[in-house]
C-alpha positions in Angstrom: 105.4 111.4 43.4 101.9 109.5 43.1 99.2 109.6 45.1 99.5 107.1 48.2 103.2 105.8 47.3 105.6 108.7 49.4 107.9 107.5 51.6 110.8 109.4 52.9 114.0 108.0 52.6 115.6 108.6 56.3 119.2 107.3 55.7 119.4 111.5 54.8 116.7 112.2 57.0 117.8 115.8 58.8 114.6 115.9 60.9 114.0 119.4 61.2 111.0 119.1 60.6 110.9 121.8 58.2 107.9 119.0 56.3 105.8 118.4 58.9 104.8 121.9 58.6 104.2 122.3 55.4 102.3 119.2 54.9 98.1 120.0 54.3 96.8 116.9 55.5 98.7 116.5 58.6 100.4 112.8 57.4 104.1 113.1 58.1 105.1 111.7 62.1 106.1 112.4 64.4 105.2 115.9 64.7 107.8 117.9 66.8 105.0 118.5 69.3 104.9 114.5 70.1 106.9 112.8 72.7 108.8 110.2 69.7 109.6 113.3 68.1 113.0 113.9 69.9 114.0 110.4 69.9 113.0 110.0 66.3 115.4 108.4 63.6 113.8 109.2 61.0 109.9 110.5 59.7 107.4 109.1 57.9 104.7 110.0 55.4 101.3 108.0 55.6 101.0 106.6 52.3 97.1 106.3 52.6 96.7 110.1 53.3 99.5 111.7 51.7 97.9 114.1 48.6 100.5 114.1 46.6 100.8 117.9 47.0 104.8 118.2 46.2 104.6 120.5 49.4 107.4 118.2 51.7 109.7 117.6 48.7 110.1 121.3 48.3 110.7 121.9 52.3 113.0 119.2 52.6 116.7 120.9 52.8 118.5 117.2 52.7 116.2 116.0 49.4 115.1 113.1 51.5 112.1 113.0 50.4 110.7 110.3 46.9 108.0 108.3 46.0 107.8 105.0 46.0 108.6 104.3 42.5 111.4 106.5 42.2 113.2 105.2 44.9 117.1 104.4 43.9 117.5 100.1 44.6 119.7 101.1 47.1 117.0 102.7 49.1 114.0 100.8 48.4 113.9 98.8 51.7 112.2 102.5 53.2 109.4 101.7 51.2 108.9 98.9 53.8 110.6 100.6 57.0 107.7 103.8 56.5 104.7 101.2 56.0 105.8 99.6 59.0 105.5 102.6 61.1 102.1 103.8 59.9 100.8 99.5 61.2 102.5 100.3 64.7 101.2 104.2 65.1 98.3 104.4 63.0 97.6 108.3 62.0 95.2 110.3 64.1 94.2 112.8 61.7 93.2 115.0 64.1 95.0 118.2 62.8 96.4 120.5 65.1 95.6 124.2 64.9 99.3 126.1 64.2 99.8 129.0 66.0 101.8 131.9 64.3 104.7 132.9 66.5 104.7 136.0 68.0 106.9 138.6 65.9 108.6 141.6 67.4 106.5 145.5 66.3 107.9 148.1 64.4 107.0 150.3 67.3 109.5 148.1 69.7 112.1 146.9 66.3 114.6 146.5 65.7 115.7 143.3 68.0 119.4 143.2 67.6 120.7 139.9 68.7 124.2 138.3 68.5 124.7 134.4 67.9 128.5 133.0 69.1 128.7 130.2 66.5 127.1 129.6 62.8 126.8 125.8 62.6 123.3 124.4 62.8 122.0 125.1 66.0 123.6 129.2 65.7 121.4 129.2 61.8 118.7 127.9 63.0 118.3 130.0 65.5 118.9 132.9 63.1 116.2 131.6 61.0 113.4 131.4 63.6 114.7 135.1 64.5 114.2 136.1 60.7 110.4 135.1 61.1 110.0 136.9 63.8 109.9 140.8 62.5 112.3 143.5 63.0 115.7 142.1 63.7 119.3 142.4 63.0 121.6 139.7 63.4 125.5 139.3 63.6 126.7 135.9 63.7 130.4 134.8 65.1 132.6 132.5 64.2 136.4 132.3 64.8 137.2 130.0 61.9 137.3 132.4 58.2 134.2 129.6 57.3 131.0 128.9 58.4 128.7 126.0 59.4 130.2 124.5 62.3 129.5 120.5 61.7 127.2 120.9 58.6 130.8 121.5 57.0 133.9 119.6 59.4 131.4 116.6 60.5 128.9 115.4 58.3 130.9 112.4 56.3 132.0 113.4 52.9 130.0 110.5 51.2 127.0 112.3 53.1 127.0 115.3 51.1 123.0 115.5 50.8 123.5 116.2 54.6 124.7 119.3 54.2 121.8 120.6 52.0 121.3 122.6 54.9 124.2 124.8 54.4 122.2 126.0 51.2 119.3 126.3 52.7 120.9 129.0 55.2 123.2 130.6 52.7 119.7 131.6 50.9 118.2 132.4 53.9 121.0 134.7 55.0 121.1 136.5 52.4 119.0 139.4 53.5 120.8 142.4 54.9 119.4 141.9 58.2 122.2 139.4 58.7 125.7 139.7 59.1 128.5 137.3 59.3 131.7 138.0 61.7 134.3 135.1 60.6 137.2 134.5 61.9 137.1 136.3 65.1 137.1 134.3 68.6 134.3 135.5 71.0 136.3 135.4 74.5 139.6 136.7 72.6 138.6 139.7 70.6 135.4 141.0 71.5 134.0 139.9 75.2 130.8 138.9 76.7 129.9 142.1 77.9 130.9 143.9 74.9 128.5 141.9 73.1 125.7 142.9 75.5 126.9 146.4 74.7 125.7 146.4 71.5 122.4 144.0 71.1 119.5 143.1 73.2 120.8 139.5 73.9 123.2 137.0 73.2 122.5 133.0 72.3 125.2 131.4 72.5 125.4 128.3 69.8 128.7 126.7 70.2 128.5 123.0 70.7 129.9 120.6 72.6 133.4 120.2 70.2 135.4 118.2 73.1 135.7 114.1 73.6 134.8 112.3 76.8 137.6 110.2 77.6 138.1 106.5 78.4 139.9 106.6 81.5 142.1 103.8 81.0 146.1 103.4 80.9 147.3 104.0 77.7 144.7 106.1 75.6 147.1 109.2 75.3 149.8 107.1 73.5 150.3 108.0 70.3 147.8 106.4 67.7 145.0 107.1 70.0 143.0 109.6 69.1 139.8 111.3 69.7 137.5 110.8 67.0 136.4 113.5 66.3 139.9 114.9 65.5 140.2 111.7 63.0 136.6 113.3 61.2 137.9 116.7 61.3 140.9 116.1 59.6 139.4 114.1 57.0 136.9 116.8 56.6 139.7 119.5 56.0 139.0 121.4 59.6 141.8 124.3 59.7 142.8 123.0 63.2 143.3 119.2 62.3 144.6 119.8 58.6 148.6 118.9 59.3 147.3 116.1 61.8 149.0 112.4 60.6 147.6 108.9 61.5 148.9 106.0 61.3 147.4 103.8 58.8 149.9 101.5 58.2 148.3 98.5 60.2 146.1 96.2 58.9 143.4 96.8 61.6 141.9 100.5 63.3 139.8 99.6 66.7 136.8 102.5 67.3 135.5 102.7 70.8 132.1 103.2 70.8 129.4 102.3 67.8 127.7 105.5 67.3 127.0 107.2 64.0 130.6 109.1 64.2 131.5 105.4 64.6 130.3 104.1 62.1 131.4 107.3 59.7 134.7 106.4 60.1 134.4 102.9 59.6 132.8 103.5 56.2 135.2 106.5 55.6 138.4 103.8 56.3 136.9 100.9 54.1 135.4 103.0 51.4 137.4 102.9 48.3 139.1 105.8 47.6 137.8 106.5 44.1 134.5 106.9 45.4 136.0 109.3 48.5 137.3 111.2 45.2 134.0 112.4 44.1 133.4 114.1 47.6 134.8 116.8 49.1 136.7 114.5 51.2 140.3 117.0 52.4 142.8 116.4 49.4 145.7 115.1 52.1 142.8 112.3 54.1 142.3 111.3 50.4 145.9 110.8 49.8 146.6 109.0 53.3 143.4 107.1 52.5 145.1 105.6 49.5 147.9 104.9 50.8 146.8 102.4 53.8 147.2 99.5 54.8 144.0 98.6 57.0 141.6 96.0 55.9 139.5 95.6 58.9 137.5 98.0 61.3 136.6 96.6 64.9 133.8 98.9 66.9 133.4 98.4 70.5 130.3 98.6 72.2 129.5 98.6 76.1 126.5 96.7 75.7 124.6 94.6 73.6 122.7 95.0 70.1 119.6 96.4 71.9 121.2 99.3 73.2 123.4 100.1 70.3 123.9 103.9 70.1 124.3 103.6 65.6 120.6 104.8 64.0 118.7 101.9 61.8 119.5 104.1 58.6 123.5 104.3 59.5 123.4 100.7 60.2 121.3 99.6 57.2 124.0 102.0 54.9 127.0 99.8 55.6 125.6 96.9 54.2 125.4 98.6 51.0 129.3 98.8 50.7 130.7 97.3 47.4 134.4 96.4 49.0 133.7 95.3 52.5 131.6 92.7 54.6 129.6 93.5 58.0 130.6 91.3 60.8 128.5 90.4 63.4 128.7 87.4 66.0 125.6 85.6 66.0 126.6 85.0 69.9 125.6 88.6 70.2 122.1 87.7 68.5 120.8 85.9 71.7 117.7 86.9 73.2 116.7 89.3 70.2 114.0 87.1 68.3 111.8 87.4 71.4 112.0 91.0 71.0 111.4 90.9 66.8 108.3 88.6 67.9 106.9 91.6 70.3 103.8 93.7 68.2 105.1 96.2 71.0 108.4 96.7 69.7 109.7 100.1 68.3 110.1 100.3 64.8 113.8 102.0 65.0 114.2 99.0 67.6 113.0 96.4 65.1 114.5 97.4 61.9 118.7 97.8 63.7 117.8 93.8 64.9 116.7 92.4 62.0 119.6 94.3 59.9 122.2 92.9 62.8 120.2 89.2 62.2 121.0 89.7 58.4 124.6 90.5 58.4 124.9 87.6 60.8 123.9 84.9 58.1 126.0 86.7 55.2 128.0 84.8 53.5 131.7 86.1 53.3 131.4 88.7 49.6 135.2 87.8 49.2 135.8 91.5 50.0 139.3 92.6 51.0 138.0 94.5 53.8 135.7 94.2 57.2 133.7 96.1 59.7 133.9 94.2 62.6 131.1 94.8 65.8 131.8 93.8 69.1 129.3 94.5 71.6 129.2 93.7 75.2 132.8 94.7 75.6 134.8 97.9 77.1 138.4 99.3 76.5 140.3 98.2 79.6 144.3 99.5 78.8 145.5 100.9 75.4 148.7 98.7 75.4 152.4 99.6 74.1 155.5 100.9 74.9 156.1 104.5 72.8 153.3 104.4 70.6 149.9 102.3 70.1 150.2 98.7 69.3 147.0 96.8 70.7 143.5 97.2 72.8 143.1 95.0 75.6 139.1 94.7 75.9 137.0 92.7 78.6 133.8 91.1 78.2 130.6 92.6 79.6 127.3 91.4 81.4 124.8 92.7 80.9 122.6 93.1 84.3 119.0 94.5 84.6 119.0 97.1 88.1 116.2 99.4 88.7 117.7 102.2 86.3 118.1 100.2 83.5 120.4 97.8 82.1 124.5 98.3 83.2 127.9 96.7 81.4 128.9 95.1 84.6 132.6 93.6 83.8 134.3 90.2 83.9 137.5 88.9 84.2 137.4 87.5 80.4 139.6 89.6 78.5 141.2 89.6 74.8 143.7 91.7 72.8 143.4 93.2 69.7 146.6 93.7 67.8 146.0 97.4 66.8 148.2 101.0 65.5 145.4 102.7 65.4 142.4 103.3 68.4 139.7 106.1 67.8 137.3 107.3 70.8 133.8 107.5 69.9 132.4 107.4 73.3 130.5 111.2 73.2 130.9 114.6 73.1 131.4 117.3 76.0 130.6 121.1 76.0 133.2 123.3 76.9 132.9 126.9 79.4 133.0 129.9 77.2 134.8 133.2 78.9 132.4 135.0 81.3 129.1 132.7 80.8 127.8 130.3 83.6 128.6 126.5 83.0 128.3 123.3 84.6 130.7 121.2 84.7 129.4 118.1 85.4 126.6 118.5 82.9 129.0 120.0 80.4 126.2 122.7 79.5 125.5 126.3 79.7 122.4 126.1 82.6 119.0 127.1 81.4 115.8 127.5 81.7 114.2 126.3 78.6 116.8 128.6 76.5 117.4 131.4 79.6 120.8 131.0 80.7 121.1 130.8 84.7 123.6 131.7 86.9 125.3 129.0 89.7 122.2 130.4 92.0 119.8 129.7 89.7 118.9 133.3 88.7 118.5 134.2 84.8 121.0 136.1 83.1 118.9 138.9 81.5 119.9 138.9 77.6 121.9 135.8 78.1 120.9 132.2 75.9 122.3 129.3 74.8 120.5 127.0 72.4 122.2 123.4 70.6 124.0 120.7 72.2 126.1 123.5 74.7 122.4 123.9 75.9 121.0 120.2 75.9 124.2 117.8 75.9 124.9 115.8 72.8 122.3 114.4 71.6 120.4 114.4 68.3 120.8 115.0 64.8 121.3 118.2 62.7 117.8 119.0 62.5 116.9 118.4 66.2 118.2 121.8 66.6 115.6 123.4 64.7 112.8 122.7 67.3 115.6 123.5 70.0 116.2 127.1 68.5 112.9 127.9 68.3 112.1 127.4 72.0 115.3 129.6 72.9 114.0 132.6 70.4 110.7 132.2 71.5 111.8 133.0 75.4 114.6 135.8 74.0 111.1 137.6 72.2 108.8 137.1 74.9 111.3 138.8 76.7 112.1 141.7 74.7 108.6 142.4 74.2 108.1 142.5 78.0 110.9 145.4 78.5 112.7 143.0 80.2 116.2 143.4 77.8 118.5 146.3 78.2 118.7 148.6 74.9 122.4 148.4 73.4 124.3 151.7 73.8 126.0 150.7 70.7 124.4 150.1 67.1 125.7 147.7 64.5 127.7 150.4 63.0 129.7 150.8 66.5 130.5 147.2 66.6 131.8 146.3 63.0 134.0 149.2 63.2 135.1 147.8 66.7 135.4 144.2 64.7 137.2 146.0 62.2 140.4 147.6 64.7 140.6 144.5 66.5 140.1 141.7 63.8 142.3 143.2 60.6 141.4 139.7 59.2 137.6 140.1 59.4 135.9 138.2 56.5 132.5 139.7 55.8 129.6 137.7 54.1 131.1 138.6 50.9 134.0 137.8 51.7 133.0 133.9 52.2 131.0 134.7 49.5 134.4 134.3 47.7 136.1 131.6 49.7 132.9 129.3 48.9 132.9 130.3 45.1 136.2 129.3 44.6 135.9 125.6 47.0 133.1 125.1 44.2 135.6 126.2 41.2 138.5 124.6 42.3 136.1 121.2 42.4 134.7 121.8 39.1 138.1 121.1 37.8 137.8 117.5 38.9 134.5 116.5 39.2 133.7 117.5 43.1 131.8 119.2 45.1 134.2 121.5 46.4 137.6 121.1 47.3 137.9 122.6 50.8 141.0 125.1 51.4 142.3 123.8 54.8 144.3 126.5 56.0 143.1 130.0 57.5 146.0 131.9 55.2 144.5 130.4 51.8 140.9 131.3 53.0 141.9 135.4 53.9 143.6 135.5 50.8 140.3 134.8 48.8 138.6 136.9 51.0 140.7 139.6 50.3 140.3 139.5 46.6 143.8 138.4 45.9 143.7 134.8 45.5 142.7 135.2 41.4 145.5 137.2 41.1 148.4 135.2 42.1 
């Protein structure tokens, strides 16, 4: 890096944050403490202030992070995206004192808390415990792996994204720390078991469920949630024997969020590119095998309200085999916005990429990634199995509220064996823990679980999208942990959390009866060393083992000896 050329390259951007506070000259926005912040794509280092210190690059767990110079071709259009930030929010250098958190006494230590779920949300949680003092920690997981999405739902050509996973393997590494895989929180240790042997509880476990469509037809076979379509491609246990069809020339994705648009890349990419990720070996296979050339994503409204992040957007344009197709119908309206000083950046850039796609010429590529916007799914049509979307058009009216998708009586079909639902994620109840429903959260008070009444569940939390709904990236979670654990030590410093009758020695021999196929830190320890061998062999990252039996049979130190 050089003095006054850093940019950061947000098309990996995790925003945790984890920069921002190491930064000396307070140049890197927004800061988590701004109101942007949580709506943020991406962040951005001044170039006019930035020292040059090295200090960011070394904090960033996704390797986001260049300067200017070294920027790879494919990502020097940043360069321009992080000047153009700094001319619409000019930096106040006005540094803001940081406050050390408050850590838990020897005198009152150890805090013993347990965290259902080890994906982003349940680590980073751990880590913000870690930095508070005296703690011990036992993380859940009823899959033999860890990391939650960081590992099943990050795309496989997005493998910088899951730089995070190292960061919390190190992290974790302490003794302070122990993993519980492969046991199911509700099914072989309870609720209030787990209150019987730590202070609290945060539970960390997502919001894995779909929202559905609610139209005629969207159970037929060859409709699918998405998120079972990323899943299987990402060798989940649950989803590995799952089949799609891909025999049709054209898949349909409702919605155009970035799981939309990770699919759409994942279906056009060319599979000898897939075969340097740690794509599952049997996606890869299908993958090479099908037959679609062109990807259609459905949006509700128009290009302003697009739910796909500038740096997703911009990433498809950078595909070697496949053209970006946009009506320039859908284009109306939007060069009074680009003309608007006023105008958000994020806002700006996803317009002006949508403008440029519009006025490509054809590449001559074999395959397409069609955008439809103003239109919703109105009947998933076939007989036994899926063989077309009907879709009608959209108008857009302003109300009070906001802007709705009103429909019309303009309709079209789109000849299709293939429809995937990208239209959101839901939280589901976990046994003996307050949820609502209609929300599809665990209710909370900024971290403190509540009760239908309204009254807080003492030792009971809940940090991540089960806390907050389903929003933001991976690294959003990082500020969102921190608020839960800094309620959880505020309250066990004020006496306010029952001691645990039973220590951590109680409870892993408890694990132990009930769970004879307990894996242990070590033991995925050994499942992960030999993903990374057997990927060696051909040049990948890993390749994943997609089945719970092949997982406990590393863990139990027989795999090498077969």
């Amino acid at each position: 890096m050089s003095p006054g050329a850093s940019v950061r390259s947000a098309q990996r951007c995790c925003n945790d944050a984890s920069c921002v506070a190491e930064c000396p000259v307070d140049c890197i926005r927004p800061r988590p403490d701004e109101p942007g912040f949580a709506s943020a794509e991406l962040l951005h280092i001044d170039p006019d202030t930035c020292i040059d210190c090295g200090a960011c690059v070394e904090a960033c767990p996704v390797e986001a992070i260049h300067a200017e110079e070294d920027l790879p071709s494919d990502l020097a259009r940043y360069a321009d995206i992080n000047a153009a930030y700094f001319r619409q929010h000019p930096l106040d250098l006005g540094i803001k004192p940081v406050t050390s958190p408050v850590r838990v006494s020897r005198e009152q230590g150890p805090l013993r808390v347990a965290i259902v779920g080890t994906g982003p949300a349940a680590c980073y949680a751990a880590e913000h415990l870690l930095g508070r003092g005296e703690v011990e920690i036992e993380m859940f997981d009823r899959l033999p792996a860890p990391w939650g999405l960081a590992r099943y739902g990050v795309a496989p050509d997005h493998s910088e994204t899951r730089g995070v996973t190292t960061m919390f393997a190190s992290a974790f590494k302490r003794d302070a720390v122990r993993f519980h895989l492969n046991v199911e929180v509700g099914r072989d240790i309870s609720h209030q078991e787990l209150l019987g042997h730590a202070h609290a509880v945060i539970y960390a476990v997502g919001a894995s469920g779909d929202r559905r469509l609610n139209v005629p037809g969207e159970d037929l076979p060859g409709s699918h949630w998405a998120t079972e379509f990323v899943a299987w491609y990402n060798g989940h246990p649950d989803y590995a024997d799952r089949r799609f069809d891909l025999s049709g020339e054209r898949a349909v994705i409702v919605g155009n969020g970035n799981v939309a648009l990770d699919i759409a890349r994942v279906l056009t990419a060319d599979p000898d590119a897939l075969a340097g990720t740690d794509i599952a070996d049997h996606a890869l296979d299908a993958l090479r095998e099908s037959a679609i050339r062109e990807v259609v994503l459905v949006g509700r409204r128009g290009l302003t309200h697009a739910a796909y992040t500038g740096p997703e957007f911009l990433a498809l344009g950078r595909l070697p085999d496949a053209d970006v197709v946009i009506d320039p119908a859908d284009l109306d309206g939007i060069d009074a916005i680009l003309a608007d000083p006023a105008t958000d950046p994020a806002v700006r850039l996803k317009l002006t990429l949508a403008q440029e796609y519009s006025q490509r010429p054809s590449t001559g590529a074999n395959k397409r990634i069609v955008f439809r916007f103003r239109s919703s799914p109105q009947e998933v049509l076939g007989e036994d199995r899926t063989e077309a979307i009907r879709l009608c058009r959209n108008e857009i009216r302003d109300t009070p509220d906001g802007s709705v998708a009103v429909p019309t009586s303009e309709t079209a079909d789109l000849d299709s064996g293939l429809v995937l639902r990208a239209v959101g994620y839901r939280g589901a109840a976990m046994p003996d823990v307050p949820f609502d429903p209609a929300a599809r959260v665990i209710p909370n008070d900024a971290g403190r679980v509540l009760d239908s009444s309204g009254a807080e569940q003492p030792g009971v939390y809940v940090t991540g999208w089960i806390k907050r709904g389903p929003r933001g990236v991976i690294g959003a979670n990082r500020g969102d942990a921190g608020e839960t654990v800094s309620a959880l030590v505020d309250d066990f410093r004020a006496g306010r959390l029952a001691a645990p009758a039973g220590d951590r020695e109680e409870l892993l021999t408890l694990l132990e009866q009930r769970c004879p196929d307990l894996v242990d830190r070590d033991g995925w320890n050994l499942i992960d060393s030999a993903e990374r061998a057997n990927g060696a062999q051909s040049g990948r990252p890993r390749v994943k083992f997609t089945h719970p039996a092949q997982m406990l049979a590393v863990a139990r130190r027989t795999w090498w000896q077969r």
